[in-house]
C-alpha positions as CSV (number, residue, x, y, z in Angstrom):
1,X,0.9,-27.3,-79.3
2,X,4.5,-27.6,-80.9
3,X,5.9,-30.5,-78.6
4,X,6.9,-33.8,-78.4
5,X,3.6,-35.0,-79.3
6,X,0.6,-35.2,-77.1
7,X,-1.5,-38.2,-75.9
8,X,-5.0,-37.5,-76.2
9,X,-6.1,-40.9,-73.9
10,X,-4.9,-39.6,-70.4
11,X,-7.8,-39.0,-68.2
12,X,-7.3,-35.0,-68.0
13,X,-7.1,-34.7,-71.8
14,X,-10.2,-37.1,-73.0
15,X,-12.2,-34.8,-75.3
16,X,-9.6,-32.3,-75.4
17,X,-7.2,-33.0,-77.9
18,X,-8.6,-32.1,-81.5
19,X,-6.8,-35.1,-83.7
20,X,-8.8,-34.5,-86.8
21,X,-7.6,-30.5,-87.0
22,X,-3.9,-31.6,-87.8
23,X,-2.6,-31.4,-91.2
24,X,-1.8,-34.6,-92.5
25,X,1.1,-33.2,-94.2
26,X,2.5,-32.7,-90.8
27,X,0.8,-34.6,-88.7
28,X,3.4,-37.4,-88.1
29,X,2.4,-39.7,-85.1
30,X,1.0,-36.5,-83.2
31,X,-0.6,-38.2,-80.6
32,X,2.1,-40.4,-79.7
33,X,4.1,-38.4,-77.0
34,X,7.7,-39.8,-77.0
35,X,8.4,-38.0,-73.7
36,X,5.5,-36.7,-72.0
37,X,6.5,-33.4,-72.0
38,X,3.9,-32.2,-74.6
39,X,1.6,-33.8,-72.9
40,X,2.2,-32.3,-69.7
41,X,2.2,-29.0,-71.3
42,X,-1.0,-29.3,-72.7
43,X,-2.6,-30.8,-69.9
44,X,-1.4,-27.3,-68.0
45,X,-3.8,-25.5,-70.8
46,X,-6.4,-27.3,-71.4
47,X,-6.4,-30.3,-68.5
48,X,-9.6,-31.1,-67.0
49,X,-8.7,-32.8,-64.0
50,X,-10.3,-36.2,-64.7
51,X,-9.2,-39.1,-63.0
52,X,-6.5,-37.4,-60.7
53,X,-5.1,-35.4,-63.5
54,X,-3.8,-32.3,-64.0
55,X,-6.3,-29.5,-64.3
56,X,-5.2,-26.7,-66.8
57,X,-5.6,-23.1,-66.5
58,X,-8.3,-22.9,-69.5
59,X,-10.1,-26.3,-69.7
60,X,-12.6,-24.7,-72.0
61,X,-9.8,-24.6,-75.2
62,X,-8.7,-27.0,-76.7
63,X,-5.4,-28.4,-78.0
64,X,-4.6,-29.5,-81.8
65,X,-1.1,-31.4,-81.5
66,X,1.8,-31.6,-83.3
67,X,5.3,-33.7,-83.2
68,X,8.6,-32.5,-84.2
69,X,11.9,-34.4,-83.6
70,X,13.5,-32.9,-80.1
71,X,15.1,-33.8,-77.7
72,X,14.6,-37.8,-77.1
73,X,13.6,-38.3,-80.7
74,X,16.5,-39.8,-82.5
75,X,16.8,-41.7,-85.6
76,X,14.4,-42.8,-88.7
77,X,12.0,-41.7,-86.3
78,X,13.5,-38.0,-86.1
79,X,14.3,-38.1,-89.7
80,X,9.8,-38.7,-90.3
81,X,9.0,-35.8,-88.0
82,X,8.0,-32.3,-89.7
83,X,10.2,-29.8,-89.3
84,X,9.4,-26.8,-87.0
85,X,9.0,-24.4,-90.2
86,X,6.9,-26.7,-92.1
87,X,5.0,-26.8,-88.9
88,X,4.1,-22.9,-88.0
89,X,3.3,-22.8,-91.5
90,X,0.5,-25.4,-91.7
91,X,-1.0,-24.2,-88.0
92,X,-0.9,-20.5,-90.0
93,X,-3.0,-21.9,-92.5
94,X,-5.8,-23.5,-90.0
95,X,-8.0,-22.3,-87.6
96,X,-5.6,-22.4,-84.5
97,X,-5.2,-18.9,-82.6
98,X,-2.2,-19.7,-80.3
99,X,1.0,-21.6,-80.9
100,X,2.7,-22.9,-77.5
101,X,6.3,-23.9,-78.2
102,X,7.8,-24.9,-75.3
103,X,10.9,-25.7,-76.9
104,X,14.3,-23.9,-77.9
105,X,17.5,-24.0,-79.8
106,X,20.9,-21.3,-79.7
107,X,21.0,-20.1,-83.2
108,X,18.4,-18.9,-85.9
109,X,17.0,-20.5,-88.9
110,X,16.0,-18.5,-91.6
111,X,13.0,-21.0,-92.9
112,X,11.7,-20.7,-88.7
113,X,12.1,-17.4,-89.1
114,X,10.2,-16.5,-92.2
115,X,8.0,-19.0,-91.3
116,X,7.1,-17.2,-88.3
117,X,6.8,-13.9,-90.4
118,X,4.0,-15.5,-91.9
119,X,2.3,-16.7,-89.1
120,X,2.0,-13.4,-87.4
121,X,0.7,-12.2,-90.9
122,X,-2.2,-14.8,-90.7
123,X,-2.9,-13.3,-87.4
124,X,-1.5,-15.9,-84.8
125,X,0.1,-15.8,-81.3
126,X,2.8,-17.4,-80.9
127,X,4.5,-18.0,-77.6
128,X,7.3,-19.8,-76.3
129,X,10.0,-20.4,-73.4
130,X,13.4,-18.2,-73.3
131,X,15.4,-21.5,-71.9
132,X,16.7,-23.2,-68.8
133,X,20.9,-22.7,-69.2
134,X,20.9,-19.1,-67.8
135,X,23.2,-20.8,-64.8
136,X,25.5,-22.4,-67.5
137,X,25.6,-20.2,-70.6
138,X,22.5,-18.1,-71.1
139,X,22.5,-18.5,-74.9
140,X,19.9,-16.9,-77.1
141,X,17.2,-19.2,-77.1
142,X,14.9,-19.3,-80.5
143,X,11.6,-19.4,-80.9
144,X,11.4,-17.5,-78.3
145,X,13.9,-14.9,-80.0
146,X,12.0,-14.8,-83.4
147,X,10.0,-11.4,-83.5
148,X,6.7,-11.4,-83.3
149,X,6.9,-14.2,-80.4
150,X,6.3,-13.4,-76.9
151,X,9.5,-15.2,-74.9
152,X,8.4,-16.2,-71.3
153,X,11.0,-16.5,-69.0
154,X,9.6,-18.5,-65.3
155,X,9.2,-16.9,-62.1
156,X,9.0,-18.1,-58.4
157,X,6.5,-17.8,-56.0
158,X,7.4,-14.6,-54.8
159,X,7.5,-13.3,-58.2
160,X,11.2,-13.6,-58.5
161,X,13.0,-14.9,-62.0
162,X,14.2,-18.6,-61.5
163,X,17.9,-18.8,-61.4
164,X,17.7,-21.5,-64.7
165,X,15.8,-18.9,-66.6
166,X,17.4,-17.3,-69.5
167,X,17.5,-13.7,-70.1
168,X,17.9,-10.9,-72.8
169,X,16.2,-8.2,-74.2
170,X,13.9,-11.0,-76.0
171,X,11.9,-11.7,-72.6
172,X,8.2,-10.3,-72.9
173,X,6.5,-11.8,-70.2
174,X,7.0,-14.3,-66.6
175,X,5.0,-16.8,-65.5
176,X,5.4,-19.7,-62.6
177,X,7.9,-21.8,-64.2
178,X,9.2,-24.0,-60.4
179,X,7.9,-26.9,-58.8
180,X,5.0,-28.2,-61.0
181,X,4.2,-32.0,-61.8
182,X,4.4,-32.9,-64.9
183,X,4.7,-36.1,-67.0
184,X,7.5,-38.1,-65.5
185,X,8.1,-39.6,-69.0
186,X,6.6,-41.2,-72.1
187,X,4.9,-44.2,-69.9
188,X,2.4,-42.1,-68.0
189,X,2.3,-44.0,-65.2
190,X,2.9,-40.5,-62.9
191,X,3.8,-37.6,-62.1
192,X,7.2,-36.0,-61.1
193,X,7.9,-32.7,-59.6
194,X,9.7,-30.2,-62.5
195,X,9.7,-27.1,-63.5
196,X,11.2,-25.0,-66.8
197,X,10.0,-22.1,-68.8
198,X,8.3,-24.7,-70.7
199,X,5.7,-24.6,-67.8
200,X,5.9,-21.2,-67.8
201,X,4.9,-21.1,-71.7
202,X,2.1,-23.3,-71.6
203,X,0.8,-20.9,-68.4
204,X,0.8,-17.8,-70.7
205,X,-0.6,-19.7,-73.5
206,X,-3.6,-20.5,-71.1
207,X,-4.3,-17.0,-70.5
208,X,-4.1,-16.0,-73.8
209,X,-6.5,-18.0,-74.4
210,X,-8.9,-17.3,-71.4
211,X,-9.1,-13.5,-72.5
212,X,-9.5,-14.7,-76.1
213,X,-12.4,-16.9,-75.1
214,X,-13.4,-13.6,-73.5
215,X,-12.9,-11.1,-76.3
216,X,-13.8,-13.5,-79.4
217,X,-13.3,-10.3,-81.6
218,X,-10.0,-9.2,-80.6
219,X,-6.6,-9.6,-82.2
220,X,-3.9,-11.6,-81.7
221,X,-2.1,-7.6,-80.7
222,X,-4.7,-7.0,-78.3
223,X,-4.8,-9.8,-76.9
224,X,-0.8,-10.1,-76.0
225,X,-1.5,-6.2,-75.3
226,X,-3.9,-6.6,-72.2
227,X,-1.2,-9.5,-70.7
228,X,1.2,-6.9,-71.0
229,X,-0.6,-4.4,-69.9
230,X,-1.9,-5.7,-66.7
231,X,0.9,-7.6,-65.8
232,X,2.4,-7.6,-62.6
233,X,5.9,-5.1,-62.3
234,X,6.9,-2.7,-60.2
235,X,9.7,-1.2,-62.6
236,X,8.4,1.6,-65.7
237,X,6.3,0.2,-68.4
238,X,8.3,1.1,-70.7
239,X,11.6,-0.2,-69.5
240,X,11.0,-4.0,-69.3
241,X,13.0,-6.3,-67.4
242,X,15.9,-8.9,-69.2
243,X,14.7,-11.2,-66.6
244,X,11.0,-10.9,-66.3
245,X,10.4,-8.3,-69.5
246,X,6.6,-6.7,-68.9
247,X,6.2,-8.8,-66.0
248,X,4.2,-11.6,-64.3
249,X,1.2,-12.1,-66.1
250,X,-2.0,-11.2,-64.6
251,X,-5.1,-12.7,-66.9
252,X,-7.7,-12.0,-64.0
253,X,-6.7,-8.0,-64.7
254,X,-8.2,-8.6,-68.0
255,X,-11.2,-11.2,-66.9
256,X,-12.6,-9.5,-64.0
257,X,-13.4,-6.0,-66.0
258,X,-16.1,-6.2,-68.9
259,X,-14.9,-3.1,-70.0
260,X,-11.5,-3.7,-70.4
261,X,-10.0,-1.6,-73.4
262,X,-8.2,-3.1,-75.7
263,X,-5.2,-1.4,-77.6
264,X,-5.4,-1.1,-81.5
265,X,-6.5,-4.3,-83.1
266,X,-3.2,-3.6,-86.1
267,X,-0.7,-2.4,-83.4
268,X,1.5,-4.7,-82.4
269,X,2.7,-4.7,-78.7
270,X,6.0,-5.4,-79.1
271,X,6.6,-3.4,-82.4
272,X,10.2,-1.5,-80.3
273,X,11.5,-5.3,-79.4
274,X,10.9,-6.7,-83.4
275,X,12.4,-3.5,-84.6
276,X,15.8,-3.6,-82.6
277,X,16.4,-7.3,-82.6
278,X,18.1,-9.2,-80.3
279,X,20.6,-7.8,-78.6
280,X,23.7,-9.5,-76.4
281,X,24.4,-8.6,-73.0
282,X,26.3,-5.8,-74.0
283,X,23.6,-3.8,-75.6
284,X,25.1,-5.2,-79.8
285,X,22.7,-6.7,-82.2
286,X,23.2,-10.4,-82.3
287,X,24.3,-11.6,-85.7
288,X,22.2,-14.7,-87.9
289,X,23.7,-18.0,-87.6
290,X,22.6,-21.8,-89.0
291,X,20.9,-23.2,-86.2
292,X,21.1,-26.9,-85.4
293,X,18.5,-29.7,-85.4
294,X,15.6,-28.2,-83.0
295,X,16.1,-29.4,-79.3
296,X,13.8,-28.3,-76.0
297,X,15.3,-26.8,-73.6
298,X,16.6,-29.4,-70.5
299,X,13.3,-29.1,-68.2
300,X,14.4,-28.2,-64.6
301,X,13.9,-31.1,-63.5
302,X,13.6,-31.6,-59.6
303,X,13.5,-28.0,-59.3
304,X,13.1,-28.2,-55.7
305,X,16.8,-27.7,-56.0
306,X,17.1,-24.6,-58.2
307,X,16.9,-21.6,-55.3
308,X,15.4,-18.1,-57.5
309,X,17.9,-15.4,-57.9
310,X,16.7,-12.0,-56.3
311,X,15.4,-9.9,-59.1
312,X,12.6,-7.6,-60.4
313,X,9.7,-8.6,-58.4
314,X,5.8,-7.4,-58.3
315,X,5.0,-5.8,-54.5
316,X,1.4,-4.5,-55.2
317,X,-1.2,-5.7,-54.5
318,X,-3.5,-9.0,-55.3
319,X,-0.6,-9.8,-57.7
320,X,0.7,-13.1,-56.0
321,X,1.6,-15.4,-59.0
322,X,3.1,-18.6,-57.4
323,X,2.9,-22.8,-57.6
324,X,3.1,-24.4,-54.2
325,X,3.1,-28.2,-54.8
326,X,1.8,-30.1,-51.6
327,X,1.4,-33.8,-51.2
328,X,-1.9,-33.6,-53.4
329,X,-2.0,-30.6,-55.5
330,X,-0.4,-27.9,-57.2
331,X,-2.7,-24.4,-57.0
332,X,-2.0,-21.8,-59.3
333,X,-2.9,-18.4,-58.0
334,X,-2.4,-15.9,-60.8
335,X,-3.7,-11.8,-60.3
336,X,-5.6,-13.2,-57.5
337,X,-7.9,-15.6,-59.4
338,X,-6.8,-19.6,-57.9
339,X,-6.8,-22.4,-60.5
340,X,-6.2,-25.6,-59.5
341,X,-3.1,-27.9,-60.7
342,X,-4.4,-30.9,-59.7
343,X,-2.5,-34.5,-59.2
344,X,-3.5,-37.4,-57.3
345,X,-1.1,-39.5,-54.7
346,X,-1.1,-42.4,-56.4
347,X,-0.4,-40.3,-60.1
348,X,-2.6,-40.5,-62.8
């Protein structure tokens, strides 16, 4: 988890956070969330529900943290945190499978970049949001941009792309992305209705690793493989969406059949997207450019607001992929399968 930071001591995350797998090189008050958005994200993964918590989509993984300086991080304070190259590097180096970076800036960097390079050399996922600004500018939102990183843009209940979701020919996958608690802010004192593709991130990174908890052996390619695969589209496989690329994923597709098959443990699923780069809206190659100091994209805050736009949707069957937050509890339905997002009326 490449966040704000995450804090290990909220009832949903006791016993889940693994502070003694983080580099100490790069390890920089990790577990001191300035925000509360990494620690909502990674209470969506790996949550367990205790104490009127959030209950994440694979309570089973677990979640080694790590702070860089975004957005609400200013000063000698963002001057200590590692930066977001140093960082993909390190997690490379360990035992971590997935990287969830719920996070985003406009322009490349060339150290994230060939830091990236290497993680997907060393075998790693690495996922992460497209961005929120789609209503204001749509800009070209990196990680998510980077090859070899699967961009998830957020969906609505009815499958539809959310109107603050940014779009290109960099979107892999969708996931529900409106209306989701989440950390109201660095206190933890509740929970506040929100929404982003940062939500949407962390959702694919919990599938990831469901099936990878499922199919220990398989590859990072095989496992972003069967996600694409099964997901949820009813346009050709081989003409993704900008909006939702492959579709809304579908990890009960994957779970419920022992003998799902694989694709080649060295071929890499989106081998057509890394080899023609990003593209602009009007089909050209984007050019390089110095990207700024790393911010997160602006959560959707209060998304109850944001209406989705009508796009691409999934009308088969048993693929409903929606959040419906109640008075007490968010329930994620995703290929069928429910998981419970779980709050309390009082907060956590």
């Amino acid at each position: 988890m490449i966040d704000t930071g995450v804090n290990p001591d909220t009832p949903s995350l006791q016993g889940q956070v693994l502070t003694e797998e983080v580099s100490q090189a790069h390890g920089y008050k990790a577990t001191e969330d300035y925000e509360g958005h990494g620690t909502t994200m990674a209470e969506l993964i790996v949550g367990t529900g205790a104490g009127g918590g959030l209950q994440g989509l694979a309570p089973g993984a677990k979640i080694v943290p790590y702070r860089v300086a975004l957005q609400g991080l200013e000063g000698a304070e963002a001057e200590k945190a590692p930066d977001v190259a140093d960082v993909i590097r390190a997690v490379a180096d360990s035992d971590v499978q997935i990287m969830s970076m719920s996070f985003g800036v406009d322009a490349e960097d060339s150290d994230e970049l060939e830091a990236v390079k290497y993680a997907q050399s060393k075998g790693k996922l690495m996922i992460a949001g497209t961005g929120n600004d789609a209503e204001k500018k749509n800009l070209i939102g990196y990680p998510a941009a980077y090859p070899y990183v699967v961009g998830v843009a957020a969906s609505d209940e009815s499958g539809k792309v959310a109107k603050f979701s940014e779009h290109g020919n960099y979107v892999d996958l969708a996931a529900p992305g409106l209306d989701t608690p989440g950390w109201c802010d660095e206190t933890f004192r509740s929970y506040c209705d929100q929404g982003g593709t940062s939500f949407a991130t962390a959702l694919t990174s919990a599938s990831a690793a469901l099936i990878w908890s499922a199919h220990p052996d398989w590859t990072a390619n095989q496992v972003l493989a069967s996600l694409i695969d099964t997901a949820g589209r009813d346009w050709a496989r081989d003409d993704p969406s900008v909006y939702l690329g492959y579709g809304l994923i579908r990890p009960r597709k994957v779970l419920e059949n022992a003998d799902f098959t694989p694709a080649a443990a060295n071929t890499d699923p989106l081998a057509r997207e890394n080899a023609t780069g990003v593209l602009d809206e009007s089909g050209n190659p984007v050019a390089s450019s110095t990207a700024p100091s790393p911010q997160p994209s602006k959560e959707a805050s209060g998304s109850k607001a944001q209406q989705p736009v009508a796009s691409e949707k999934d009308t088969s069957d048993n693929t409903t992929l929606w959040v419906a937050l109640g008075a007490v509890a968010a329930v994620l339905v995703i290929g069928g399968g429910a998981f419970a997002v779980v709050r309390s009326r009082r907060g956590a």
